[in-house]
N, C-alpha and C positions, 0 to 999 in steps of 0.2 A: 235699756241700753243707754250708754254717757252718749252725751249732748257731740262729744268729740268723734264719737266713733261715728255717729249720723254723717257728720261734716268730712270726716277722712273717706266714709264710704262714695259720700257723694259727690267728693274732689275723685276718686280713684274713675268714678261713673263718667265726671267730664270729660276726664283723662281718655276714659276707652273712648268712648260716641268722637272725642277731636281725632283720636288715632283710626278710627273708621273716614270721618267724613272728609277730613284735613281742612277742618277751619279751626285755622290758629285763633281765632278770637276763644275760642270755646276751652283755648289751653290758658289766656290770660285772665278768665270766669272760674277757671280750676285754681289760679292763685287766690283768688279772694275767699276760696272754699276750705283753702288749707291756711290761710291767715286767720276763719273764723274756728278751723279746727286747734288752733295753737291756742288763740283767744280763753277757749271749750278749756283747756287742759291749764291756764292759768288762773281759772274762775269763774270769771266773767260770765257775766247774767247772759242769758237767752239775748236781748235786744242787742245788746252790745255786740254780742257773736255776728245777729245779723246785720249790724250797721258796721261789724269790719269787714263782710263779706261783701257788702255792698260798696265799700269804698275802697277796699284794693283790689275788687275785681274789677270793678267800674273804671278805677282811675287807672288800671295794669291796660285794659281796654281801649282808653284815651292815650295812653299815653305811647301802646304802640300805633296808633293810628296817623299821632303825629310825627311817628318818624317814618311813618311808611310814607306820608306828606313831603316831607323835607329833604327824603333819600331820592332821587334821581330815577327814573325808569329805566328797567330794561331798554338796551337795544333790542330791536329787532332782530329774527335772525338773518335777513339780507344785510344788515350793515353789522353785525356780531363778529370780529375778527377770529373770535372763539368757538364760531359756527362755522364762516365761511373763510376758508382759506382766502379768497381772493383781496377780502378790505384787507386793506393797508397795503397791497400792492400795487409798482406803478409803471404804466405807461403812456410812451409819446405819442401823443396827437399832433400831427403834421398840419390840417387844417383844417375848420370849422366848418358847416356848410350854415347855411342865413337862418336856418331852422332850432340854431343851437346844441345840432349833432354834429358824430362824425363818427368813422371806425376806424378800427385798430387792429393790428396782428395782435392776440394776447393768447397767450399758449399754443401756440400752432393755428389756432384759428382765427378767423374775423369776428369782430365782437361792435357791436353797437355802443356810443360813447354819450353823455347825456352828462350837460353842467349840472352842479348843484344850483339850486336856485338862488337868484340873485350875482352868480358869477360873470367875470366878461370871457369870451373866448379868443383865448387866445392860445398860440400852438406852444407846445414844451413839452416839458416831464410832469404828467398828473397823475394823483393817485386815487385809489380806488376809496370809495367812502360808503360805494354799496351797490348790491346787486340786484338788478329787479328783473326775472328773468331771464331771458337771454342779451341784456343791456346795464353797463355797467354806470355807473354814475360817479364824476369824477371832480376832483380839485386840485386845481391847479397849485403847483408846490412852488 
């Protein structure tokens, strides 16, 4: 069997076992296996194959690891606008009690009001920035 056809079988293997387990690392291991099956099919010695497989899988590895780094976290889904209808809606708080609560009418109901941390309280129009339960947590606009 060609040295390429090893390498394409065992990029297609990565491929299935990531499409089961859903570790992407294991789909950026399957590039380096198809760099060394390209490698396979333009000549290249046995070593070679494997020091291209080792370093564009290696490096495809590193290098999504640093943007998964650099890229921002998910919100949660209590502060996800996307999740929870409620963030990014807003209502007035009348006044604070010393605890740094208070409540609110908000949708027909009474709703518990909780600063973001580090905020001063003070009474206005605030918006929602997240839901923790039945208590909304808010900033002042």
């Amino acid at each position: 069997m060609a040295d390429s056809t090893i390498w394409w079988v065992l990029a297609g293997a990565g491929i299935a076992v990531e499409l089961l387990t859903g570790t992407f690392y294991l789909l950026m291991l399957s590039i380096g296996l198809v760099a060394a099956a390209v490698a396979a099919h333009l000549g290249a010695t046995t070593p070679v194959q494997l020091v291209m497989a080792a370093v564009v899988g290696g490096g495809s590895v590193v290098a999504w690891r640093r943007y998964k780094q650099k890229t921002p976290s998910a919100l949660t889904a209590s502060a996800n606008p996307d999740v929870n209808m409620d963030v990014g809606e807003t209502v007035q708080v009348e006044a604070w009690a010393a605890d740094g609560t208070s409540s609110v009418k908000y949708r027909g109901a009474n709703w518990q009001v909780a600063l973001v941390a580090g905020a001063t309280p003070l009474p206005g129009l605030h918006s929602i920035v997240e839901v923790v339960g039945s208590r909304l947590v808010v900033k002042k606009l």
